[in-house]
N, C-alpha and C positions, 0 to 999 in steps of 0.2 A: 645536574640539569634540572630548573624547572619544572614541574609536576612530575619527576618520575619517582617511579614506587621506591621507597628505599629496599636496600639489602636486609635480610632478617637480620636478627641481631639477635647472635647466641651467645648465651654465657658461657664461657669456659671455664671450667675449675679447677684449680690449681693442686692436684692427687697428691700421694706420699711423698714429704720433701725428702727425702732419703734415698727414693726411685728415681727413676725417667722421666717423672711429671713435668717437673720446672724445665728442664730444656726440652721436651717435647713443647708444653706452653710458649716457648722461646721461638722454634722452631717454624711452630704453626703461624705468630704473630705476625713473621719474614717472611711467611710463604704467599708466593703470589696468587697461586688456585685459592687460594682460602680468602684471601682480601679480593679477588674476582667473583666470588660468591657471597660472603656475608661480610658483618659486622662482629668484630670480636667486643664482647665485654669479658675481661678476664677476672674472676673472680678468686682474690688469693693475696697471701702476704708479699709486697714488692719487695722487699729484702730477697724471698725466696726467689722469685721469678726473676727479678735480675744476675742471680748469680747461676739460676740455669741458663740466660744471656748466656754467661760467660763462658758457662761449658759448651755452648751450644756454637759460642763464637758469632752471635746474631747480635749487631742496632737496630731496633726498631722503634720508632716514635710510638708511643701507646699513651695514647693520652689519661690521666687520671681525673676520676668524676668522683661527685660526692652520690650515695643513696636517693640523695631528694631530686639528684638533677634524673634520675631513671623515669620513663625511658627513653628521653629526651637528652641523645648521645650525637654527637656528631655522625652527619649520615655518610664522610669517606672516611670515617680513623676508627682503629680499632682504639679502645678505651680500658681503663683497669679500675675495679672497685678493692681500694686495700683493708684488707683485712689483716691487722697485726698480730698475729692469732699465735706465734711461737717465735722463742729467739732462735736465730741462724745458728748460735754456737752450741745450742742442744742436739742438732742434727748431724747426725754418723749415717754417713753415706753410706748405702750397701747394708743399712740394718733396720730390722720394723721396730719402732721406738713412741712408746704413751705419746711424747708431746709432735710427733708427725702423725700418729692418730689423729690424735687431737685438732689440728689444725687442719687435715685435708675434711673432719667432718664439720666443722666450724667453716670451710670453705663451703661444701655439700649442701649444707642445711640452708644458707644463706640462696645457692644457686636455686634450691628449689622454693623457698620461698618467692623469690624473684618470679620465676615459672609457675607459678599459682597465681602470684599478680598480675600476671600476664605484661610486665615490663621487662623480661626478654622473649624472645618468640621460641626460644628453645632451648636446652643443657646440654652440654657435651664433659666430660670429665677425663682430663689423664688418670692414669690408671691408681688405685686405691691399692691399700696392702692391708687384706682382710684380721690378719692376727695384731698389726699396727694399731686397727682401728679397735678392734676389744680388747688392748689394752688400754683406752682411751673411751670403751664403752660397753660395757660387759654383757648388754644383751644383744651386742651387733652383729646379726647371723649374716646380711650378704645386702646387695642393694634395691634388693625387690622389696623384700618386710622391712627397711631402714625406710624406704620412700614412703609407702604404705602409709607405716607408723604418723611418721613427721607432717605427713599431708591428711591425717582421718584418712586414709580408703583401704576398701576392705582388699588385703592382699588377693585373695584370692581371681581379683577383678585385673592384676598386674604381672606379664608374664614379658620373663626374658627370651630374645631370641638373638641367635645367632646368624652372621649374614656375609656372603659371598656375594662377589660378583654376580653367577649364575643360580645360585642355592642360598634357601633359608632353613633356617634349624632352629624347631622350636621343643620342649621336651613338657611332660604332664609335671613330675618331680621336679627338684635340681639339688638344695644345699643339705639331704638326708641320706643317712647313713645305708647304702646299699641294704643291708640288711632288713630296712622298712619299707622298700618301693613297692613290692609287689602287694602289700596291704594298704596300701594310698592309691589304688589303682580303680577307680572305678568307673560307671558309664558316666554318670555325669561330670567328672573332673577330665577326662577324656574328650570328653564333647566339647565341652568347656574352652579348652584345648586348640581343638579345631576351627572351634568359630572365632576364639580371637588370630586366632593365626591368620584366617583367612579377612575377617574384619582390617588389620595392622598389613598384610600386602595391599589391598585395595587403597587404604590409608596412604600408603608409599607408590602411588601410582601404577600396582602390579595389574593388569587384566589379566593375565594368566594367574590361577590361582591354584593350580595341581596338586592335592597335598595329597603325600603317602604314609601312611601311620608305620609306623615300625612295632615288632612284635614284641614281649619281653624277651621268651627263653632261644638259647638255641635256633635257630631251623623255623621261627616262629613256631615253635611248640611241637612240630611233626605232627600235625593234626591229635596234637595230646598227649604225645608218649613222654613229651616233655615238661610236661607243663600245661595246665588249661587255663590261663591267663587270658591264652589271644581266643578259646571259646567263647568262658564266660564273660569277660569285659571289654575287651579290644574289639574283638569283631561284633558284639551287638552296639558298643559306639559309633563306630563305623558308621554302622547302617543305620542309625540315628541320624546321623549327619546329613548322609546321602539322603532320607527321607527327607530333609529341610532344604536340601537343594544345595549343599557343599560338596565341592568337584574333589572327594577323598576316596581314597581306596586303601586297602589293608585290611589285617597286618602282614606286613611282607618279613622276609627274613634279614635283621638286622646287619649282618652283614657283608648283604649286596646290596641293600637299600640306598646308600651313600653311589653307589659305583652306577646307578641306576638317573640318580637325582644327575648325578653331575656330565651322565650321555645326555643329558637333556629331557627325560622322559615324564618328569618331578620339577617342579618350580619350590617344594617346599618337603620337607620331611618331619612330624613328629616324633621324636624318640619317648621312651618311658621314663628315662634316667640321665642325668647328668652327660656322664662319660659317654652313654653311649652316639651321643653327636659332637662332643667335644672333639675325641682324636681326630675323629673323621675332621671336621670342620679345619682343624687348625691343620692337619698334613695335606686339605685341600692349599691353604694361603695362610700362614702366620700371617705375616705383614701385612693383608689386605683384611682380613675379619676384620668386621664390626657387630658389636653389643647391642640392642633396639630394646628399650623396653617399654611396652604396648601397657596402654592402660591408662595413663596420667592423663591429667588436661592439658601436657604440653611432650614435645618427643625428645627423649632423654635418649642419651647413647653413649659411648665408651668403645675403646678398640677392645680388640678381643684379649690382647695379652696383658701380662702382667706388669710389676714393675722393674722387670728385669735389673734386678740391684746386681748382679753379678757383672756390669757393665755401668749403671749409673757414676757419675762423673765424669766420663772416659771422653766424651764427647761423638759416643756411637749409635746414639738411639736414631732409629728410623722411624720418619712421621709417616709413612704409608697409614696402617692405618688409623690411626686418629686424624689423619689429614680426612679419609673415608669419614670415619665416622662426624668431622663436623660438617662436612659436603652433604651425609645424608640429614644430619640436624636440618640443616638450612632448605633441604630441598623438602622437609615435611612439615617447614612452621607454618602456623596456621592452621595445622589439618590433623585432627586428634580422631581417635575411636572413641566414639561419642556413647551410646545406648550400654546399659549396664548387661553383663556378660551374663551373670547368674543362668543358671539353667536347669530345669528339673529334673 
């Protein structure tokens, strides 16, 4: 219709050919919630994606564009940018393999370029397969310091979170060796913490902003017997925060904190460590997680799960959530956390 606003238009990237990528990408491009909301540009080798079509059992028109014609894409078709980035018959279904590295981050690097140039309005990615990609790039720890890198920004400024329907889960660590957390733990990386958590829901149209810190040890430390972690650093962040005017409280004992969030009491929960919001998160909703990662100049996301190669070809993947997570793409384009986090 004449003068109306088009659909954003996010780039999908086309994750580990060997995974669930290519027909979740197949999936997504047939689905009607996702053509009722945005504009797909799929970014990714068309050999690949057609043949997760086929697993997928989906026709979909997806029109092909050259680079120069971006962003300037038909405003009712989702559209594909091909990148011939691996041959089909290197790819072993159900296995992490160099040249499926290779190609989901040859898809990756191109989607975020794109999203720097501000000619898509937002990234969304089938799932990656992290030993796939270092063996196709040997200093490639995870998708936070890969984005970082590739874009100049200082990692520390870009933090992953996790996201339910009802609950967000955002953590100070993520991709270090348990054994290092509690000496990465300080006020200001904790604060740090807080403010973009709470920055990145406002960004996502939250007004409730309720964050509860989780403690490290035990019991949140039994007032010490366990641990002074939540003395010395947790609770004087805390109350840094709180002096700045962020609605946080803690550290509570890690785990009720999850059983807390999810009666509704917590709009969001900090953990110190990886795991310790993972389990919780994914035995709230596999299916439905979504990945948000705060920080860029454009909103990048990913479902929570993996690439479940133990099924990949079968024709069984479920788009829940990365169905989610381009729905939240589209519903944040435009609208970034802007002011640099840094904190003293």
């Amino acid at each position: 219709m004449a003068g109306q606003t088009p659909k954003p238009l996010v780039g999908l990237v086309v994750g580990d050919p060997a995974g669930i990528g290519p027909e979740l990408a197949a999936r997504l491009a047939a689905d009607s919630m996702v053509a009722d909301a945005v504009r797909l540009l799929i970014v990714g080798d068309r050999r690949i994606f057609d043949r997760g079509a086929e697993i997928a059992g989906t026709h979909t028109v997806v029109t092909p564009v050259r680079e120069d014609e971006l962003p300037h894409v038909s405003p009712g078709q989702h559209s594909f940018l091909d990148l011939p980035s691996i041959d089909p018959a290197t790819v072993v279904t159900g296995r992490a393999g160099k040249p499926g590295g290779a190609s989901a981050l040859a898809n990756f690097r191109k989607a975020l370029d794109l999203g720097a140039e501000r000619r898509v309005d937002a990234v969304c990615y089938t799932p990656f397969n992290k030993s796939a990609m270092r063996k196709s790039y040997s200093n490639y720890e995870d998708e936070v310091s890969f984005s970082a890198e590739h874009l100049g920004l200082p990692v520390t400024d870009i933090a992953e979170f996790n996201i339910q329907p009802r609950v967000w889960s955002a953590r100070v660590t993520s991709h270090v060796p348990l054994s290092r957390v509690a000496s990465l733990l300080t006020v200001p990386a904790i604060l740090n913490r807080i403010v973009l958590t709470d920055r990145a829901m406002r960004t996502a149209g939250h007004e409730s902003r309720r964050i509860a810190v989780a403690g490290l040890n035990p019991h949140a430390g039994d007032e010490g017997n366990f641990g002074r972690e939540e003395i010395d650093v947790i609770g004087p962040a805390v109350e840094a925060a709180r002096a700045r005017g962020f609605h946080c409280s803690g550290p509570y004992s890690p785990d009720t904190v999850y059983v807390r969030a999810r009666a509704g009491e917590f709009d969001a929960v900090l953990t110190m460590y990886h795991d310790q919001g993972q389990i919780a998160m994914k035995l709230m909703g596999f299916f439905e997680g979504v990945v948000y990662f705060a920080g860029l100049p454009f909103p990048l996301t990913t479902p929570a799960h993996g690439t479940a190669y133990e099924i990949s070809g079968q024709g069984k993947a479920d788009i829940g959530a990365n169905r989610a997570a381009v729905l939240l793409a589209g519903r944040m384009a435009g609208r970034t956390v802007g002011e640099p986090l840094a904190v003293a």
